[in-house]
N, C-alpha and C positions, 0 to 999 in steps of 0.2 A: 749180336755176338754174345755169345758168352765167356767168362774164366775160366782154368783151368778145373777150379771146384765146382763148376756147374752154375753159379751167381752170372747174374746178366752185367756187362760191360758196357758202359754208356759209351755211346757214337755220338758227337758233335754233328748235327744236322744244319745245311747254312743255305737257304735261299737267294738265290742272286734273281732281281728284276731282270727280267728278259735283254731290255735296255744298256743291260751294264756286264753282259755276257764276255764282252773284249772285254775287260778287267780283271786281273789277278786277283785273285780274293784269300788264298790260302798258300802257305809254304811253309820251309822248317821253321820258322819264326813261329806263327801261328799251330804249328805241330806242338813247338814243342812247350809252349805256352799251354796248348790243349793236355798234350802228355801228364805234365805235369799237375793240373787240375784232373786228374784221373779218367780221360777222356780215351777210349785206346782206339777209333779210327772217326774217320771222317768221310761223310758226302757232302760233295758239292756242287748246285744246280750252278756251275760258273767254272771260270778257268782256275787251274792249280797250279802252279810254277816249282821250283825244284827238286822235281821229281825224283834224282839220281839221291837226292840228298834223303827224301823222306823215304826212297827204298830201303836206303842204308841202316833209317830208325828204326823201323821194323814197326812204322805208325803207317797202317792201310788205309790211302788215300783215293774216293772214285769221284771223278767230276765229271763234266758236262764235256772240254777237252782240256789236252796238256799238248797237244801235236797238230799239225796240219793234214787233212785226208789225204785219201791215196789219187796220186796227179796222172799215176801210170796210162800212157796213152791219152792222156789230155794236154800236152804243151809238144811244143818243137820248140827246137835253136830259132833264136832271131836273131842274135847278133852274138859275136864274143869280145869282141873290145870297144864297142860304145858306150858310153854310161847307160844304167837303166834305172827305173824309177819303180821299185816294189813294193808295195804297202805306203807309200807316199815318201820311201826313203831313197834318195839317189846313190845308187852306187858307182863308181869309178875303177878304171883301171887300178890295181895297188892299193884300194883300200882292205883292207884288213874286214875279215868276217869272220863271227866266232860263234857256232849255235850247238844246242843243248837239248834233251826234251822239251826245256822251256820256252825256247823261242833260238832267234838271231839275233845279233847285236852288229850293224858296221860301225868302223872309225874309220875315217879316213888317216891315213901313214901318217903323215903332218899330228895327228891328233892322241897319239899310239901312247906314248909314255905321259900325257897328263891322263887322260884314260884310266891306262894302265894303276897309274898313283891311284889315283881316288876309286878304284875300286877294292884296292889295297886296303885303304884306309879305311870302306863299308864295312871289309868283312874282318877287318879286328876289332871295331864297333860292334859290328853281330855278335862277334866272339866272346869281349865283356859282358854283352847284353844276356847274350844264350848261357853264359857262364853260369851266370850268377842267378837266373831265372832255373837251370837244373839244380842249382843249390839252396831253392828257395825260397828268392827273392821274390816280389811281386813285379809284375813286368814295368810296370810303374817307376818303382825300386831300383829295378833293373836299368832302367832306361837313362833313370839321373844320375848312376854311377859311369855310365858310360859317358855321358855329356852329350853335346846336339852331334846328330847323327851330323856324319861329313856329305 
Protein backbone atom coordinates (compact mmCIF):
# COMPACT_ATOMS: atom_id res chain seq x y z
CA UNK A 1 0.00 0.00 0.00
CA UNK A 2 0.95 3.14 -0.34
CA UNK A 3 0.23 7.03 1.11
CA UNK A 4 -1.47 9.54 -0.23
CA UNK A 5 2.19 11.22 -1.22
CA UNK A 6 3.10 8.11 -2.96
CA UNK A 7 5.66 6.81 0.27
CA UNK A 8 4.85 3.07 1.03
CA UNK A 9 2.62 2.42 4.17
CA UNK A 10 3.85 -0.45 6.33
CA UNK A 11 1.23 -3.49 6.57
CA UNK A 12 1.52 -5.63 9.77
CA UNK A 13 2.14 -9.07 8.42
CA UNK A 14 1.13 -12.07 11.27
CA UNK A 15 1.65 -15.68 10.64
CA UNK A 16 -0.64 -18.01 12.59
CA UNK A 17 0.76 -22.10 12.78
CA UNK A 18 -1.64 -23.93 11.01
CA UNK A 19 -2.36 -25.51 14.45
CA UNK A 20 -3.70 -22.46 16.00
CA UNK A 21 -6.10 -21.32 12.90
CA UNK A 22 -9.34 -21.71 15.59
CA UNK A 23 -7.70 -18.82 17.37
CA UNK A 24 -8.45 -15.11 17.40
CA UNK A 25 -5.27 -13.43 16.77
CA UNK A 26 -6.23 -9.79 15.76
CA UNK A 27 -9.11 -7.19 16.51
CA UNK A 28 -9.62 -3.60 17.36
CA UNK A 29 -7.43 -3.93 20.24
CA UNK A 30 -4.61 -5.18 18.20
CA UNK A 31 -5.60 -2.54 15.34
CA UNK A 32 -5.58 -0.04 16.99
CA UNK A 33 -2.29 -0.79 18.93
CA UNK A 34 -1.13 -1.40 15.20
CA UNK A 35 -2.62 2.18 14.03
CA UNK A 36 -0.97 3.75 16.25
CA UNK A 37 2.54 2.46 15.83
CA UNK A 38 2.06 3.63 12.19
CA UNK A 39 0.79 0.40 10.77
CA UNK A 40 -2.15 1.29 8.24
CA UNK A 41 -3.50 -2.47 7.45
CA UNK A 42 -3.11 -5.85 8.22
CA UNK A 43 -2.93 -9.70 6.91
CA UNK A 44 -3.51 -12.46 8.77
CA UNK A 45 -2.70 -16.14 8.02
CA UNK A 46 -5.62 -16.85 11.08
CA UNK A 47 -8.90 -15.72 12.32
CA UNK A 48 -9.77 -11.85 12.92
CA UNK A 49 -12.60 -11.03 15.22
CA UNK A 50 -14.43 -7.56 15.36
CA UNK A 51 -14.83 -6.90 12.15
CA UNK A 52 -17.87 -4.45 12.28
CA UNK A 53 -15.56 -2.55 14.68
CA UNK A 54 -12.17 -2.46 12.48
CA UNK A 55 -14.72 -1.50 9.26
CA UNK A 56 -15.64 1.33 11.12
CA UNK A 57 -11.51 2.29 11.70
CA UNK A 58 -11.01 2.52 8.28
CA UNK A 59 -7.74 -0.11 9.31
CA UNK A 60 -8.00 -2.76 6.25
CA UNK A 61 -8.03 -6.15 7.79
CA UNK A 62 -7.54 -9.69 5.30
CA UNK A 63 -7.40 -13.02 7.13
CA UNK A 64 -7.49 -16.54 6.59
CA UNK A 65 -11.44 -16.25 8.03
CA UNK A 66 -13.86 -14.03 10.21
CA UNK A 67 -17.25 -16.05 9.05
CA UNK A 68 -18.43 -19.53 8.64
CA UNK A 69 -18.73 -20.91 4.67
CA UNK A 70 -21.74 -21.04 2.64
CA UNK A 71 -23.98 -24.24 4.33
CA UNK A 72 -26.68 -23.44 1.31
CA UNK A 73 -28.12 -26.82 0.52
CA UNK A 74 -26.01 -28.64 2.95
CA UNK A 75 -28.18 -29.00 6.36
CA UNK A 76 -31.86 -29.74 6.93
CA UNK A 77 -34.24 -29.22 10.07
CA UNK A 78 -33.61 -31.97 12.74
CA UNK A 79 -35.27 -30.89 15.37
CA UNK A 80 -36.79 -27.42 16.62
CA UNK A 81 -37.18 -27.62 20.38
CA UNK A 82 -34.68 -30.32 21.63
CA UNK A 83 -31.52 -29.05 22.86
CA UNK A 84 -28.63 -29.34 20.36
CA UNK A 85 -25.08 -29.63 20.71
CA UNK A 86 -22.95 -27.23 18.17
CA UNK A 87 -19.38 -26.61 18.16
CA UNK A 88 -19.42 -28.62 21.55
CA UNK A 89 -21.86 -26.06 22.90
CA UNK A 90 -25.41 -27.06 24.12
CA UNK A 91 -28.02 -25.07 23.36
CA UNK A 92 -31.64 -25.17 24.86
CA UNK A 93 -34.85 -23.93 24.40
CA UNK A 94 -34.73 -19.99 25.68
CA UNK A 95 -31.30 -19.72 25.81
CA UNK A 96 -30.27 -16.47 24.48
CA UNK A 97 -27.92 -16.46 21.24
CA UNK A 98 -26.20 -13.41 20.01
CA UNK A 99 -23.69 -13.58 16.89
CA UNK A 100 -21.71 -10.96 14.90
CA UNK A 101 -19.24 -11.46 12.02
CA UNK A 102 -17.14 -12.60 14.70
CA UNK A 103 -18.66 -15.60 15.71
CA UNK A 104 -21.86 -16.71 18.24
CA UNK A 105 -21.99 -16.53 21.84
CA UNK A 106 -25.13 -18.68 23.83
CA UNK A 107 -26.27 -17.92 27.60
CA UNK A 108 -28.48 -19.74 28.86
CA UNK A 109 -31.65 -17.05 30.32
CA UNK A 110 -30.70 -18.02 33.97
CA UNK A 111 -27.07 -16.78 33.06
CA UNK A 112 -28.32 -13.32 30.88
CA UNK A 113 -27.68 -10.42 33.46
CA UNK A 114 -24.29 -11.80 35.03
CA UNK A 115 -23.28 -12.24 31.31
CA UNK A 116 -24.74 -9.23 30.41
CA UNK A 117 -22.61 -7.37 33.65
CA UNK A 118 -19.26 -8.50 32.73
CA UNK A 119 -19.29 -7.79 29.39
CA UNK A 120 -20.16 -4.28 30.46
CA UNK A 121 -17.50 -4.19 32.44
CA UNK A 122 -14.67 -5.68 29.40
CA UNK A 123 -15.69 -3.00 27.35
CA UNK A 124 -15.17 0.05 29.66
CA UNK A 125 -11.93 -1.79 30.43
CA UNK A 126 -11.28 -1.69 26.55
CA UNK A 127 -12.41 1.75 26.47
CA UNK A 128 -9.62 3.06 29.27
CA UNK A 129 -7.28 0.83 27.51
CA UNK A 130 -8.15 1.99 23.69
CA UNK A 131 -8.32 5.52 25.24
CA UNK A 132 -5.43 6.05 26.35
CA UNK A 133 -3.37 3.81 23.90
CA UNK A 134 -4.99 6.55 20.82
CA UNK A 135 -3.44 9.12 23.14
CA UNK A 136 -0.30 7.77 23.37
CA UNK A 137 0.17 5.68 25.85
CA UNK A 138 2.11 2.42 25.57
CA UNK A 139 -0.18 -0.53 25.62
CA UNK A 140 1.67 -1.62 28.59
CA UNK A 141 0.77 2.01 30.09
CA UNK A 142 -2.28 1.48 28.93
CA UNK A 143 -3.19 -1.64 30.46
CA UNK A 144 -1.99 -0.61 34.12
CA UNK A 145 -4.24 2.42 33.99
CA UNK A 146 -6.92 0.45 33.33
CA UNK A 147 -6.19 -2.30 36.14
CA UNK A 148 -6.79 -6.26 35.61
CA UNK A 149 -9.00 -6.78 32.89
CA UNK A 150 -12.59 -8.01 34.57
Amino acid sequence: MTNPDGTYAPILVIEVPPAHHHRDIFGEGAATVAGRAGYVGTFVDGLVRDTPRLSGMGFPVFSRTIAPGLIEKKVRVKNTAEPMRIGGQLIRNGDVVAADNDGVVVVPARDLDRVLEKARDIERWEGVVLGAVRKGKHIRDASELAGPRP
